[in-house]
C-alpha positions as CSV (number, residue, x, y, z in Angstrom):
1,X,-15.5,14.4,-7.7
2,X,-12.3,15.3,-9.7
3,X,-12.6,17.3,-12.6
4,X,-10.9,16.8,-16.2
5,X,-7.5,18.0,-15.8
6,X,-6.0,21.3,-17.3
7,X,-2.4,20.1,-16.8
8,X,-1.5,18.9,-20.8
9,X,0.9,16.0,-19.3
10,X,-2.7,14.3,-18.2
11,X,-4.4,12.3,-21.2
12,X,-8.2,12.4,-21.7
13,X,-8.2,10.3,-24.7
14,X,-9.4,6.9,-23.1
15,X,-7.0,5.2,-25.3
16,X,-6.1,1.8,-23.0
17,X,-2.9,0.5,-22.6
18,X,-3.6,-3.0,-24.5
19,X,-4.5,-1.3,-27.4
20,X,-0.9,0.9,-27.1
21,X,0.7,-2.4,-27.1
22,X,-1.0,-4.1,-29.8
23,X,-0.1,-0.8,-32.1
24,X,3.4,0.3,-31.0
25,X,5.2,0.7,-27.5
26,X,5.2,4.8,-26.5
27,X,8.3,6.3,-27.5
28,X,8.7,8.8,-24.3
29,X,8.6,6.2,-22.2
30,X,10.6,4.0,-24.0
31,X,13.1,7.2,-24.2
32,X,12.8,7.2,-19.9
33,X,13.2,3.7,-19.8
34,X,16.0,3.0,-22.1
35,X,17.2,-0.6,-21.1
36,X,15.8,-0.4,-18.2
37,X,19.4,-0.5,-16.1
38,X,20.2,2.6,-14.5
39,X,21.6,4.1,-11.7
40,X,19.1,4.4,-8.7
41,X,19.0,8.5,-8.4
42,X,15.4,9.3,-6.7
43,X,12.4,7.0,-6.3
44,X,8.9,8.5,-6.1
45,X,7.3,6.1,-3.9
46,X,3.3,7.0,-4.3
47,X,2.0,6.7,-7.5
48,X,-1.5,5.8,-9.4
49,X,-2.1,4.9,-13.2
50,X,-5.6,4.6,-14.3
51,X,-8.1,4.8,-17.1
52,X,-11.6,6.6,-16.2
53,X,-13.3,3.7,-18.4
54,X,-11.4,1.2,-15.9
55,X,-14.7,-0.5,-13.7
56,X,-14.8,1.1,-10.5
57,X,-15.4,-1.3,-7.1
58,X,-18.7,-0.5,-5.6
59,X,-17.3,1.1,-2.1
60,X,-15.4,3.2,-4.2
61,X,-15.3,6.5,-2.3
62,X,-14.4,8.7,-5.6
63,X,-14.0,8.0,-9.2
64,X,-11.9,10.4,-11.0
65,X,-13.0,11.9,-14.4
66,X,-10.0,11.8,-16.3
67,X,-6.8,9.4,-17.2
68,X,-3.3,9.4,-15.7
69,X,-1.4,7.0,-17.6
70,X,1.5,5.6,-17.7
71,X,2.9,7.9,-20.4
72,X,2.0,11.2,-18.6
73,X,3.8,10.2,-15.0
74,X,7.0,9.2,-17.2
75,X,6.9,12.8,-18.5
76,X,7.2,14.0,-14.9
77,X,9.6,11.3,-14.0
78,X,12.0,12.1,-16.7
79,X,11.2,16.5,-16.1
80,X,12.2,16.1,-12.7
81,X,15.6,13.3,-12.5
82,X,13.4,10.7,-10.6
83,X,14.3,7.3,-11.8
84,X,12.6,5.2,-10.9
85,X,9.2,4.7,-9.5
86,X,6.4,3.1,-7.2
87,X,2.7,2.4,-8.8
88,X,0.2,2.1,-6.2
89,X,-3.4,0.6,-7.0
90,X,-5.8,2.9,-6.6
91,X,-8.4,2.1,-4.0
92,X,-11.3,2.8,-6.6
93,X,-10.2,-0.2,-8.9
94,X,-10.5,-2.6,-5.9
95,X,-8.7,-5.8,-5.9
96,X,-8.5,-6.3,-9.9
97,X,-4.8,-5.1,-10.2
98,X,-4.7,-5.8,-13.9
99,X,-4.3,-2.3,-15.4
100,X,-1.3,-1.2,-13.2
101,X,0.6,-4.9,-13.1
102,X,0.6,-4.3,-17.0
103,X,2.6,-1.0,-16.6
104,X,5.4,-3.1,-14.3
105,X,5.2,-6.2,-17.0
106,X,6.1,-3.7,-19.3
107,X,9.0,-2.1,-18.1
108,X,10.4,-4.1,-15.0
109,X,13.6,-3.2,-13.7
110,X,12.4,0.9,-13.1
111,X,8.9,0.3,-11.5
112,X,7.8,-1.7,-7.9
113,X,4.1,-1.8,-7.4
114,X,1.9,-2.2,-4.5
115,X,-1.4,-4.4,-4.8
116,X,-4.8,-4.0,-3.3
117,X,-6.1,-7.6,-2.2
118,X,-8.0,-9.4,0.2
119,X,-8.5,-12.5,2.5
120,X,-10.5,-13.8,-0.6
121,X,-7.6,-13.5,-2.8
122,X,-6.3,-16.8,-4.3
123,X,-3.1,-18.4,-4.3
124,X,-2.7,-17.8,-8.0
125,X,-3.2,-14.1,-8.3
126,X,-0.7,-13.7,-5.4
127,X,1.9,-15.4,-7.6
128,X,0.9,-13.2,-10.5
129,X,2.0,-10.3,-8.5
130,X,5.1,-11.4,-7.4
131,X,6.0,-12.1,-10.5
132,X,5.0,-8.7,-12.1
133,X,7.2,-7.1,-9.3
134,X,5.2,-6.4,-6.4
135,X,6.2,-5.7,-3.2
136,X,3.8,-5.0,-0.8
137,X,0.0,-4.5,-0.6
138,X,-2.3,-2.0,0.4
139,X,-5.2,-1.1,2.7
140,X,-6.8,1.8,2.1
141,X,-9.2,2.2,5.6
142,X,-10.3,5.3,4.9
143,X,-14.2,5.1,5.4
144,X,-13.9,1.8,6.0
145,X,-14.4,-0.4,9.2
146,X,-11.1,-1.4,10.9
147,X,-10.8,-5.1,10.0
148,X,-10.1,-7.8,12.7
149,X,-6.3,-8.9,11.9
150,X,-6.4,-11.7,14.2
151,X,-9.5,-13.1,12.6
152,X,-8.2,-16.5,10.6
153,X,-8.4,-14.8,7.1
154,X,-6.8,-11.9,7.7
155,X,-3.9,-13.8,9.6
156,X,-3.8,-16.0,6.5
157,X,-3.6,-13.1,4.4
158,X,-0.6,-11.6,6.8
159,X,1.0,-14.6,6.9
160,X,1.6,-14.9,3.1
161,X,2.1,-11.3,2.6
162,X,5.5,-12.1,5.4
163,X,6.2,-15.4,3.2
164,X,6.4,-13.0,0.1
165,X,8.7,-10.4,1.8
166,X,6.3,-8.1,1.0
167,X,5.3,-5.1,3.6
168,X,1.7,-3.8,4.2
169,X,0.9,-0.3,3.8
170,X,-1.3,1.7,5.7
171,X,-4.0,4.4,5.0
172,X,-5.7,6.1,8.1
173,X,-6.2,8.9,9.7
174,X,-3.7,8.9,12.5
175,X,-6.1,8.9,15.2
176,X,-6.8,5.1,14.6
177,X,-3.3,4.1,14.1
178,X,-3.1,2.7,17.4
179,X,-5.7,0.0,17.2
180,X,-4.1,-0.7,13.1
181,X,-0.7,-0.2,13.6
182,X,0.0,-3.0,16.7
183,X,-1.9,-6.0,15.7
184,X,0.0,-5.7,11.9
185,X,3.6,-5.7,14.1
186,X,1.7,-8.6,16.5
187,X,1.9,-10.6,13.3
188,X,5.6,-9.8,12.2
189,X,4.4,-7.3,9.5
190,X,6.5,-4.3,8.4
191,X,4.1,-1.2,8.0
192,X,4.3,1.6,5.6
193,X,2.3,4.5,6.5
194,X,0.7,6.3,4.1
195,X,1.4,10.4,3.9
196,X,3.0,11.7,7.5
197,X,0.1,9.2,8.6
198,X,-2.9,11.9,8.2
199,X,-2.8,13.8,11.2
200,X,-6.0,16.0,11.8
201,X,-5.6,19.2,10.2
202,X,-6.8,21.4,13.4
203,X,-4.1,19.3,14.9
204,X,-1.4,18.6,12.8
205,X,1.9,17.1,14.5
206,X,0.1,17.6,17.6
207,X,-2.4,14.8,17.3
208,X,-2.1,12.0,19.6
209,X,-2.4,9.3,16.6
210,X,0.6,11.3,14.8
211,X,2.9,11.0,18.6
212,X,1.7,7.6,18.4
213,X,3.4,7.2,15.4
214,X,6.5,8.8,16.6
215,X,6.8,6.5,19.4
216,X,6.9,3.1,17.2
217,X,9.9,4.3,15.7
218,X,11.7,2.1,18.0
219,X,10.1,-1.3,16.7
220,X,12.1,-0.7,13.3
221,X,9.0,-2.2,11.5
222,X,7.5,0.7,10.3
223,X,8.2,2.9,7.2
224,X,6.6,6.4,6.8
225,X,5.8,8.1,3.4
226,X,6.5,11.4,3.1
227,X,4.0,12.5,0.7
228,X,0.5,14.2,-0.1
229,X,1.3,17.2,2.8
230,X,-1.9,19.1,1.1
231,X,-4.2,15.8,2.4
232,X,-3.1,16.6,6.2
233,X,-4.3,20.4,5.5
234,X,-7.7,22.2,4.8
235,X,-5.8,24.9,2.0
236,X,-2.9,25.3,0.5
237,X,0.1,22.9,-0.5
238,X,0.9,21.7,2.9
239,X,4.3,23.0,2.9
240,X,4.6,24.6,6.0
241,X,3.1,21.3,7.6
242,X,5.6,19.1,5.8
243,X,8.4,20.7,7.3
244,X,7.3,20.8,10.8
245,X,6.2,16.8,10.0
246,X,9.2,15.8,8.9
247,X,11.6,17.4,11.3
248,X,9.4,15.9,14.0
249,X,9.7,11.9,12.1
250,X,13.6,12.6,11.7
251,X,14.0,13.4,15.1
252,X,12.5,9.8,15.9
253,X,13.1,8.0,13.0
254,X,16.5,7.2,11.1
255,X,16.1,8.8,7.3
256,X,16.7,4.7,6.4
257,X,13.0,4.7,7.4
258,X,11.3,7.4,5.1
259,X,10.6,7.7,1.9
260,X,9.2,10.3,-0.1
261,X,6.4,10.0,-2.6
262,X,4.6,12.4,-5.0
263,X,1.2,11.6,-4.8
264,X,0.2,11.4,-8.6
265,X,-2.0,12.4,-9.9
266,X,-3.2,14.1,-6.9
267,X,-6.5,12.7,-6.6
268,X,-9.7,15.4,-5.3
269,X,-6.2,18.0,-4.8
270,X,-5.1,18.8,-8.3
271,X,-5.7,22.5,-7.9
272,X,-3.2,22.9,-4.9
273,X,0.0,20.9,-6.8
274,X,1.3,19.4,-9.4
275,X,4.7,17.1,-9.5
276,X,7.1,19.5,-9.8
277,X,5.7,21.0,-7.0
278,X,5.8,17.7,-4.8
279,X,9.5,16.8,-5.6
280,X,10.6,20.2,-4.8
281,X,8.3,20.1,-1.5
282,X,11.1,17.4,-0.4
283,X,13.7,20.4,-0.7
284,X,11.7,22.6,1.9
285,X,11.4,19.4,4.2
286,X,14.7,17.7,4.1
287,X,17.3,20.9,3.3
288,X,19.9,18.4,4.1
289,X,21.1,17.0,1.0
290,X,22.9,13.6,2.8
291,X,19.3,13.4,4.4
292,X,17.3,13.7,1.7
293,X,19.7,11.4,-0.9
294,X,18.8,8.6,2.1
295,X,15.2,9.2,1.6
296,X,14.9,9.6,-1.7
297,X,17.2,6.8,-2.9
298,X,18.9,4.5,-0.3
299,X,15.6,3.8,1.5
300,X,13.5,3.4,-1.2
301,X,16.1,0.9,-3.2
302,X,15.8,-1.2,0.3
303,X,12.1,-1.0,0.6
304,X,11.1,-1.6,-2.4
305,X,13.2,-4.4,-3.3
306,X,15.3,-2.6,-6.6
307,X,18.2,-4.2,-6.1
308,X,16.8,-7.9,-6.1
């Protein structure tokens, strides 16, 4: 389980955000956000708010001891240039997306999220989201039985996901991403896949699930995140691996295709990074500065829907 932070940007007051808004809206972020036009520059695409008083779901496979709010990310946002920004549910508040559709009903035009639901999600609550700026939902598999996507549900649940324009993001380890990744393209989906899509750490860029990916490159359905190296590793930062993972996804995917994200707050790593550390990991990756200004801006702004 996650320890309290020592990193000062992380708050361990359990203040909630409602009660922020009933009192005052925070001045650093209203200092980031301005009026909430500005020029696309870098787009962190993997990101988590929380509260550890939020309720956790019951399959929840950790539940960190500590807050990352909004106000602490926008602190590394506005230390590092990065713009604008991705919030992600995290997988241990389930499908009740409240807490982090709040932060994008509060400041709109710089944040995208991405929303954990299910096929027992109604009608309504997917109208909430799109309206709160969501763009895409998550599955989180880790742990977790692969689910049958051509059951009637989940082809419902595909379905209006496509009718939304939203894309569906993916979080496996890459040896299964051959029986995920095909029946979510069968049913016109475009795929995100979550952090170099987790090869095996004894095998890195050599595991068959990670050439797998490679190889779908072609289909120009499928995004790939680069972000969260140190999950792919058993120690260290994960730089060396980044590198060697991203030269081999340029070398089969155009940079229009990737995106980079910083992983915040760093869930069960937070003693191997911290968000400086992630941005400048890009650096080390992508030395080429055309490349890299594709991934980190001109990708993103498509994917994520800024423009719109």
């Amino acid at each position: 389980m996650d320890q309290a932070s020592n990193d000062p940007a992380v708050e361990t007051t359990g203040r909630t955000f409602a009660t922020r808004a009933r009192d005052a809206r925070d001045p650093l972020v209203d200092a980031w956000y301005g009026n909430g036009v500005a020029p696309i520059e870098a787009v962190d695409s993997h990101a988590h708010v929380f509260l550890r008083s939020l309720p956790r779901t019951p399959s929840a496979r950790h539940s960190p001891e500590y807050d990352a709010t909004l106000e602490s990310y926008v602190a590394h946002l506005s230390a590092c240039g990065v713009t604008h920004a991705v919030l992600v549910q995290p997988s241990f508040l389930g499908t009740d997306n409240h807490f982090f559709v709040d932060a994008l009903a509060r400041y709109p035009q710089r944040f995208r999220g991405v929303a954990v639901v299910n096929p027992c999600t109604a009608e309504a609550e997917f109208a909430r989201l799109e309206a709160t700026d969501v763009v895409g939902i998550r599955l989180n598999l880790v742990g977790l039985p692969i689910p049958e996507f051509a059951a009637p549900r989940w082809r419902a649940l595909l379905a209006r996901a496509n009718a939304l324009g939203w894309h569906v993001e993916v979080h496996r380890r890459a040896a299964d991403l051959p029986a995920i990744i095909p029946a979510l393209l069968d049913q016109s989906c475009r795929v995100v896949v979550d952090h170099f899509g987790r090869p095996a750490p004894h095998l890195g860029t050599r595991d068959p699930g990670f050439r797998f990916l490679l190889s779908i490159a072609g289909t120009g359905q499928v995004w790939v995140k680069l972000s969260a190296a140190y999950r792919n590793i058993d120690s260290g930062d994960g730089t060396m691996f980044g590198t060697r993972a991203a030269r081999a996804l340029l070398g089969a995917y155009p940079p229009s295709r990737l995106v980079w994200g910083s992983d915040w707050p760093h869930t069960q790593h937070r003693d191997r990074t911290d968000y400086r550390a992630t941005r400048s990991a890009l650096d080390d990756w992508v030395p080429d500065p055309s490349l890299r200004r594709i991934i980190l801006c001109d990708s993103a702004r498509a994917l994520y829907r800024f423009d719109r």
